[in-house]
N, C-alpha and C positions, 0 to 999 in steps of 0.2 A: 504494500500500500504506500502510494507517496506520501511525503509529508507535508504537512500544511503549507509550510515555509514555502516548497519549491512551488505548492498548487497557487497563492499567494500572488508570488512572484510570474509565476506561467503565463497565467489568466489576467491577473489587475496589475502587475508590474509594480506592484508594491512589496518593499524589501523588510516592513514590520509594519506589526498588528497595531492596532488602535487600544488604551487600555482595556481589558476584560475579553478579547475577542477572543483569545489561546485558546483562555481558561473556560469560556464556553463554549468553544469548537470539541477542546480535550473534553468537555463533560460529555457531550455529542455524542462523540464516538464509542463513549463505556457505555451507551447505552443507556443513559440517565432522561429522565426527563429534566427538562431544565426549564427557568425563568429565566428573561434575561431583561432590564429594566433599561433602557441604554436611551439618554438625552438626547433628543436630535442632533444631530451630526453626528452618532456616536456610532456608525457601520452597523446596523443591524442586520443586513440583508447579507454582508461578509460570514453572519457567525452562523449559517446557514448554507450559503453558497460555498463556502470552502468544501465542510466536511460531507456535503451530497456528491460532490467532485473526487473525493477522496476516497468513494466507496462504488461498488458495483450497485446496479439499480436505479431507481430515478427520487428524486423528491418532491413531497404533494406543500404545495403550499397556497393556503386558506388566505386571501385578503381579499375586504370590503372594496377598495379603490380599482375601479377600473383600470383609468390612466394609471394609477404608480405599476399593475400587474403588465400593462402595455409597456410601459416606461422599460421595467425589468427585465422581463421575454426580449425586449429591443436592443438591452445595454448587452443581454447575455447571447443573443445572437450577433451580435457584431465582434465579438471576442471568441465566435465561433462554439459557443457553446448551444444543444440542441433544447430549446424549450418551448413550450406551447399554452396560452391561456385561452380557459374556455369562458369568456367573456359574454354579457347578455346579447341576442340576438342573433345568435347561432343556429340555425338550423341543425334539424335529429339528424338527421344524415352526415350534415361537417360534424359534428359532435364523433358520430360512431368514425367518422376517418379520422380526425384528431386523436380518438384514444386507440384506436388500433395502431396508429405513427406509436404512441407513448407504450404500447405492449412489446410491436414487435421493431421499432426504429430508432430503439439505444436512443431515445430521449433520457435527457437529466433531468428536466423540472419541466412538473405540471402545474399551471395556476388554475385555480379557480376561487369563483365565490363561495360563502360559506353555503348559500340557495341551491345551489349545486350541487349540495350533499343530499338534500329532500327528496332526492328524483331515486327513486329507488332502483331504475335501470342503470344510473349513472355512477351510485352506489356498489352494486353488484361489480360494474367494470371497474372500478376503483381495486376493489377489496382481490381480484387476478391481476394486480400490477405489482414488479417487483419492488415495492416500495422501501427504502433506505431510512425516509426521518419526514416527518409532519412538522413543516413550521406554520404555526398561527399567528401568523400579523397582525397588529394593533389589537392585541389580545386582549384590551379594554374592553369591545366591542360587546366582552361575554357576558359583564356587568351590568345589571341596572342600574348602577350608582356610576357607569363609566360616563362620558361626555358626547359616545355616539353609540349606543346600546343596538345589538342588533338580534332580536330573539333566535335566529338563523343559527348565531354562534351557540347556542344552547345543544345544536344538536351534534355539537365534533365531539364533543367526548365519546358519544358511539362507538365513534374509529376505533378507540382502546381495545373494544371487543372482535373486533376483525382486525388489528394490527396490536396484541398484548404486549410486543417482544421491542417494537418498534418503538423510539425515545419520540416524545413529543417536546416540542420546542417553540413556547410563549413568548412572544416581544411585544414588544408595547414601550413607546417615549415618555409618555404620560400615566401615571396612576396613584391615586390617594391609597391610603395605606388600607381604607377599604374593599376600593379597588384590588387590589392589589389578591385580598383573602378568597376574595371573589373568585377572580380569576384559576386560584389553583383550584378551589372545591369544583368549579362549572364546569372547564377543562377533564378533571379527574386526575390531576397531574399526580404520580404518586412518588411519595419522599422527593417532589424536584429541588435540585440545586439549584441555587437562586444568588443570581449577581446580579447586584444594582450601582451604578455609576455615580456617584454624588449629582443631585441639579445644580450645585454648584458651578456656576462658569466666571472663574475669578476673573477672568479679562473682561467680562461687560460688566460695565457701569448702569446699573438700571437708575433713569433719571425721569421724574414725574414734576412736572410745571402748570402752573393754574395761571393764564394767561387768557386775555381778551384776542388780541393778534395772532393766530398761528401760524399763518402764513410768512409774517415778518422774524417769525422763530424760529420757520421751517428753514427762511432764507440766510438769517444769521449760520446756522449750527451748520448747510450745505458748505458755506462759505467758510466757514473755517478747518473744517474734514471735506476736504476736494475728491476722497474715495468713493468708491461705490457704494449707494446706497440705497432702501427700500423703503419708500412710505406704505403703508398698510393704511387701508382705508375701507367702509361695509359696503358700500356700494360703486355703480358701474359708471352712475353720473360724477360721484365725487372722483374717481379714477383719471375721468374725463378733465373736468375743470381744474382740478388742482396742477397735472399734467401741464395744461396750458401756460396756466400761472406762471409754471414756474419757467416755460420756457420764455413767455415774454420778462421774465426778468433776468433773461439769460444765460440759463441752466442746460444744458444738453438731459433731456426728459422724455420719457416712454413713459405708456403704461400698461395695464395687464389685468380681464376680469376673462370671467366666464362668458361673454356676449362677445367676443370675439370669433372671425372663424383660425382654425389649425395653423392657415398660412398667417394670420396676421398675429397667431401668440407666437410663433416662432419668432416671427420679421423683428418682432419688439426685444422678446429673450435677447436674442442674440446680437442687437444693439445694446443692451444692457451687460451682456457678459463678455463681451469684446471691446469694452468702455467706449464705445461711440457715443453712451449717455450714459450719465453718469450716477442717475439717478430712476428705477421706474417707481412706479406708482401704481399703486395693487390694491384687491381683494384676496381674500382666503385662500381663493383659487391658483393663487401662487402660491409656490412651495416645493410642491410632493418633487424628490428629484432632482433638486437644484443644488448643485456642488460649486459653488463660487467663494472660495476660500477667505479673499478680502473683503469684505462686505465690513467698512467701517462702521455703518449709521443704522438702524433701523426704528424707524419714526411713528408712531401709530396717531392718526390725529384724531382720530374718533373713537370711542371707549371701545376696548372688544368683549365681544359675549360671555369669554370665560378666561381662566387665567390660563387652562391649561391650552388654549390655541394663544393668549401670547407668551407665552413662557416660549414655545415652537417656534413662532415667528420672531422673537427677538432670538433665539437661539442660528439662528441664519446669520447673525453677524458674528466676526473674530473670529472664524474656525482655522486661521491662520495662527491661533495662539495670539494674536499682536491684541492691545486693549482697543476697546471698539464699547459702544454706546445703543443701550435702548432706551429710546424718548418717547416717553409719552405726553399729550397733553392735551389738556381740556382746560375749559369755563366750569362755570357755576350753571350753567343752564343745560351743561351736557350731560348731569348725572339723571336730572327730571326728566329730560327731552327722552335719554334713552330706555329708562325705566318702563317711559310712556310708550314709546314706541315698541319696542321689543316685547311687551306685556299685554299689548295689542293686536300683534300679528301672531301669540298662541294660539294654534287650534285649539277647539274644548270637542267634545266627543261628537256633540250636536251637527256642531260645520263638520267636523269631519267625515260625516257618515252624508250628509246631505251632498257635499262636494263628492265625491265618490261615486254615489248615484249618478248625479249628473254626467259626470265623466261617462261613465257606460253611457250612459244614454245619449251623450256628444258622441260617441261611435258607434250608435245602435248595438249595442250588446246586451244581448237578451240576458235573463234570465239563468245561472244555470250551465252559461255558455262564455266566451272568451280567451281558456285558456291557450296562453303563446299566440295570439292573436297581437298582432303588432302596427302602430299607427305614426303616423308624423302629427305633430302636434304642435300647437301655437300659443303660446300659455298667453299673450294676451287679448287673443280672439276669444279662447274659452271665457275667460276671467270679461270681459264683457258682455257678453249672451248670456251670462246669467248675473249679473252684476256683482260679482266676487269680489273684494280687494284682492289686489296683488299677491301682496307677500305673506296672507295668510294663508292664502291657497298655495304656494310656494311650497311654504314648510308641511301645507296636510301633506302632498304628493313627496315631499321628501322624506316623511316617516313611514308614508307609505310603503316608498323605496328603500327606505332602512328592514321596515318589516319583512319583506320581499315580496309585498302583492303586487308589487309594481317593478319593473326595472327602466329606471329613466335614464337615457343617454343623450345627453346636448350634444347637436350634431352641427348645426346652425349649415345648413348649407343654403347657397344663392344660385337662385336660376333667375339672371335677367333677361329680357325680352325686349326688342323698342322696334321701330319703327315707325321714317318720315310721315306727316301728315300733307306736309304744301310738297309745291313743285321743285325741283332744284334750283331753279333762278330765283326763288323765294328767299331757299336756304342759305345761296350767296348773298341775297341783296341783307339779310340776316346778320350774316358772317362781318360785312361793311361795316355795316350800324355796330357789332358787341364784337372787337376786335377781342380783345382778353377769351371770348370763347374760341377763336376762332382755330386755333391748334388743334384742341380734342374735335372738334367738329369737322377737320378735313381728314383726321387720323381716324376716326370712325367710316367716314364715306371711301379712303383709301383699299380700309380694312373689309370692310362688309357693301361691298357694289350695287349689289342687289338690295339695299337694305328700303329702298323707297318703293318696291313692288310687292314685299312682303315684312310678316315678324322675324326677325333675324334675332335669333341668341345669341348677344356681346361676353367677350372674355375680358372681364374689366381691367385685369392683370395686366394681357395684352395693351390695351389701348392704355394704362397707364405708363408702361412701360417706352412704349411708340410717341405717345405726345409729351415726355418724361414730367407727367404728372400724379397726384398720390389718390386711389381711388375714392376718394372722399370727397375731391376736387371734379373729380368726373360724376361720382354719384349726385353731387349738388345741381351742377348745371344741367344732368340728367332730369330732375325732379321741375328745377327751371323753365326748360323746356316744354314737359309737362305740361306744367301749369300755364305756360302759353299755347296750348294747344297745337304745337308746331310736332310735337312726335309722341308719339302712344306709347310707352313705355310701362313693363311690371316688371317687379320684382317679387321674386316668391322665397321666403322665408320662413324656415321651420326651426323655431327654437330648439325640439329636441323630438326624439322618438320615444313611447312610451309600450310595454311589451307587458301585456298581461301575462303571470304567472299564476293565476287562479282562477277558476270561474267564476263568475258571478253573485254574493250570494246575499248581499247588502247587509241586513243584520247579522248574520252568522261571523261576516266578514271582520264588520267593526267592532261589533262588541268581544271577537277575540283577543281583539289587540289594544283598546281602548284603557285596560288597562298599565299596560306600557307606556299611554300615552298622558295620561295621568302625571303617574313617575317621570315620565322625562321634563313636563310641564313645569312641575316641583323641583328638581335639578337644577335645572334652568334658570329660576328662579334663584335659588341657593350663590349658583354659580356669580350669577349678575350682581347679586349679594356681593361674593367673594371679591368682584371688580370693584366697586363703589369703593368697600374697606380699602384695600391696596390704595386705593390712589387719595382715599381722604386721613388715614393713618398718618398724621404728619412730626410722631413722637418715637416712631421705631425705623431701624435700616431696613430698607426698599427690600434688597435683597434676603434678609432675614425673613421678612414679609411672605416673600415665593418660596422658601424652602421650609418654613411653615406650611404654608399652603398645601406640599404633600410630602407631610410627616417627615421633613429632616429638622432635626435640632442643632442648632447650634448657640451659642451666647456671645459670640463676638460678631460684631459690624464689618461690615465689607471695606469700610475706607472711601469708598473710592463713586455711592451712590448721590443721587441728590440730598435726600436727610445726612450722611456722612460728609461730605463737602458742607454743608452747611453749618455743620456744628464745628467743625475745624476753621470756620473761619474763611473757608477758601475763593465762598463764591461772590463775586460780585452782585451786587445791586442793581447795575444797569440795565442788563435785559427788564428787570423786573420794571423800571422805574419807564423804559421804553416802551413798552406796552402797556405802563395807566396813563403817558402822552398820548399814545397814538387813540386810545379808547377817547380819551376828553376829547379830540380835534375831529373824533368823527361827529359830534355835536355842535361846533364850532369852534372858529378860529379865536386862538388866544394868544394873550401876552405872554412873557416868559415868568412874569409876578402874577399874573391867575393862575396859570399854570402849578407857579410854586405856592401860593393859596388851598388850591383844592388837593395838592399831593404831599402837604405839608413836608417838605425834606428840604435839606439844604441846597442854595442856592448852586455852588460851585458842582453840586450832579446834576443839580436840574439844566444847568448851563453844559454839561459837557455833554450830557445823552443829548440835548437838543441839534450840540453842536454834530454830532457821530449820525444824528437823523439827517440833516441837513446833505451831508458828504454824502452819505448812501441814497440821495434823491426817496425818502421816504415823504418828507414834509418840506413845505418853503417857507419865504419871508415875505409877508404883506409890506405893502408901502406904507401902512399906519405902525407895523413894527408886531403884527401879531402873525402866529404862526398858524399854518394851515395844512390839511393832508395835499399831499402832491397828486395831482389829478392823471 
């Protein structure tokens, strides 16, 4: 058998392990069940992929994520390793040629979802495969008290009685010490060896600011760490605008959600990871898979849901060892706002079972009937037709998804369509009059000739590429156009596909699971809780704070957090004193003595932050001698 070292080196061309990885590869291999608790960035997928390489056979591996399961199949075939995920929307038949590849085609690794174990034919071919070791990914999942509870995971401990001899092997980045007890009883784990990696990450500085500007703090802290960095933000519009922001103040800036399509999260990544920008701007939907060692900054400007997705996301900076920084920060209005908002968009049992219904019934799905029945779908055509909010209907379909009566997959794909309405001499005398269009408008008629006698389908790519314009630029004056009735243009857009997993059964359906949804509801809650403490705690170290959070003790301060720099004296005033200026002057223009009136502090700061606003064109000088925001 080789040894780990050379498989290591072979395969990832790495010449040593990460801490704990040996020690649970070596557990691996005795055949032990094992836990493994291991921090973001902390290689979990190494202390698995080593020792299935090491052995004859193949390895099954359980994870909820689609993409990280595509991610992994993708990293381990391009290193030439043979693996295959059996991912939603499979057809029985590629199913049966996939696992026949995995019996008789010297496959290493199988992925699948945990929903994939329920299938009792898919079971049966499981249990005749030469299986080597079961890893369970995001082994929280198995918890009711974990952060994305998935009843699905209840049913792997099964495996133990069709594979008794076989070590089973739990990871997970996150878990309360609950969590944690959970995990081994639900699993069945028996006597596992259990390594946990401290959450301690002595190189970030977790730093929390209660500020009115954040943008002017976003711009400050860029400006002084010129590295790469990530703002995390909840949604797809703030991705968008903040993006801008900061490029008009002259930041090289991407961003990055879910509403993207594949070619345009890539085009962004990899502007981002090849520092063309220096900064993106995200949702959640970043993460899974992103190995960018230098990541100075990671910024949150709107609360997140729970500690245990930022504890992950600030975990993305310093994996370089060098010291690096997570900022957070809010107002006073962001703790109610959120409270309100997020406590709003919980489904209660009621909407959930009503939304449900509807759904069948938005696909005519009888009765009884729908399984593996599969649809494109427009979350906000539905959420209109029957007058839904948005993002409460979001999360029913996504617990849904967690449940597995659903599997939803964002696919966002675009079929555009157009065609002229006038004549060509029209189009030119057009082109005359709106010179600024007139590039994409002969780069289209070059490209598609025919396009005035019929619908021609546009490759927006193309034509942006040909008039070297950015498709957002083409899709505007596309809609333009439109709207003047000079060409008939659709675009057809499907947010996601959605694959029934079970029949029909409406009450049977919900009141099974309705309880889970309960629990998760109260979690949630708890958790939002756990965010508010963190950031309004302003008498204990930051850090202490998070390693509280799940059950590690310590009694010494970090040094090196926002409350630790404060109490040593270290941190300046200014920022602070620069954003209760910049707050008063969005009310009105002031002297430099109202100013030092309503901010009661000494003249010689109030004079020097005004004069540091002034340089950085934040604010100007009236002619009367009062100060004003810079427009």
């Amino acid at each position: 058998m080789p040894e780990a070292q050379e498989i290591l080196l072979k395969y990832w061309k790495h010449e040593s392990f990460r801490p704990l990885q040996k020690e649970i590869i070596d557990s691996v291999l005795e055949g032990q069940d094992t836990f493994a608790l291991l921090p973001t960035g902390g290689g979990k997928s190494i202390c698995f992929q080593v020792p299935a390489m090491m052995q004859e056979g193949i390895c099954l591996v359980i994870s909820p994520l689609i993409a990280l399961m595509k991610d992994q199949v993708a990293n381990l075939q391009k290193r030439e390793i043979k693996a295959i995920a059996l991912t939603g929307g499979i057809h029985t038949e590629e199913i049966i040629d996939l696992l026949d590849n995995c019996q008789y085609g010297n496959y290493k690794f199988l992925y699948l979802s945990p929903e994939r174990l329920q299938s009792d034919w898919i079971l049966e071919r499981i249990k005749n495969l030469p299986i080597n070791l079961i890893a369970i990914d995001e082994a929280h999942c198995v918890s009711q008290w974990g952060h994305d509870f998935r009843p699905a995971y209840l049913k792997i401990s099964e495996l133990k009685k069709h594979f008794p001899k076989i070590p089973f092997l739990a990871l997970t980045a996150t878990a309360t010490p609950r969590v944690i007890e959970d995990i081994k009883t639900e699993l069945g784990l028996k006597d596992p060896h259990f390594f946990q990696q401290s959450f301690e990450r002595k190189n970030i500085a977790y730093m929390v600011f209660e500020i009115e500007d954040k943008l002017y703090r976003v711009e400050q802290i860029l400006k002084k760490n010129p590295q790469p960095s990530i703002i995390y933000v909840r949604n797809r519009k703030s991705c968008l605008n903040i993006s801008t922001q900061l490029q008009s103040l002259g930041f090289r800036a991407t961003y990055y959600h879910g509403g993207l399509t594949a070619k345009e999260k890539d085009k962004n990544m990899q502007l981002w990871m090849s520092e063309q920008a220096q900064v993106i701007v995200a949702t959640n939907a970043f993460g899974m898979g992103i190995d960018k060692d230098n990541v100075k900054t990671v910024i949150h400007t709107q609360l997140p849901e729970n500690l245990e997705n930022y504890y992950q996301e600030s975990g993305r900076a310093g994996r370089n060892g060098e010291k690096a920084f997570s900022v957070l920060l809010y107002n006073n209005s962001d703790s109610n706002q959120t409270e309100q908002q997020f406590l709003s968009v919980l489904p209660d049992k009621k909407f959930l079972k009503t939304m449900y219904v509807k759904l069948c019934n938005y696909f005519q799905i009888a009765y009884g009937e729908g399984l593996d029945d599969s649809f494109s779908f427009k979350l906000n055509h539905f959420c209109n037709k029957y007058d839904f909010p948005t993002l409460k209907t979001y999360n029913s379909l996504q617990f849904l998804n967690q449940q597995g009566i659903i599997t939803m997959s964002q696919e966002f794909s675009e079929k555009v369509t157009m065609q002229f309405l006038i004549e060509s001499k029209e189009v030119i005398r057009y082109m005359s009059l709106n010179p600024n269009d007139e590039e994409i408008i002969l780069t289209i008629l070059r490209t598609y000739p025919g396009i005035h006698e019929m619908k021609t389908p546009l490759n927006l790519q193309l034509i942006a590429k040909k008039s070297n314009h950015t498709e957002e630029q083409i899709t505007f004056l596309l809609e333009k156009l439109r709207e003047k009735e000079i060409i008939e243009y659709k675009s057809k857009n499907n947010d996601a596909t959605i694959l029934f997993n079970e029949v029909r059964e409406d009450d049977l359906t919900i009141n099974r699971v309705s309880k889970y949804l309960e629990k998760q509801n109260q979690l949630k809650k708890e958790q939002l809780m756990s965010v508010l403490h963190y950031i309004k705690e302003n008498k204990t170290c930051k850090n202490r704070l998070v390693l509280d959070y799940f059950g590690e003790e310590t009694t010494k301060n970090c040094g090196v957090c926002s409350y630790c720099i404060t109490q040593k004296g270290k941190i300046t005033e200014a920022d602070s004193i620069a954003d209760k200026i910049l707050h008063l002057l969005k009310s009105a223009a002031l002297t430099s003595r109202e100013i030092q009136t309503q901010i009661k502090l000494d003249t010689n700061d109030i004079v020097s932050v005004l004069q540091e606003l002034l340089e950085n064109n934040h604010i100007t000088i009236l002619s009367n001698n009062k100060y004003t925001l810079k427009s």
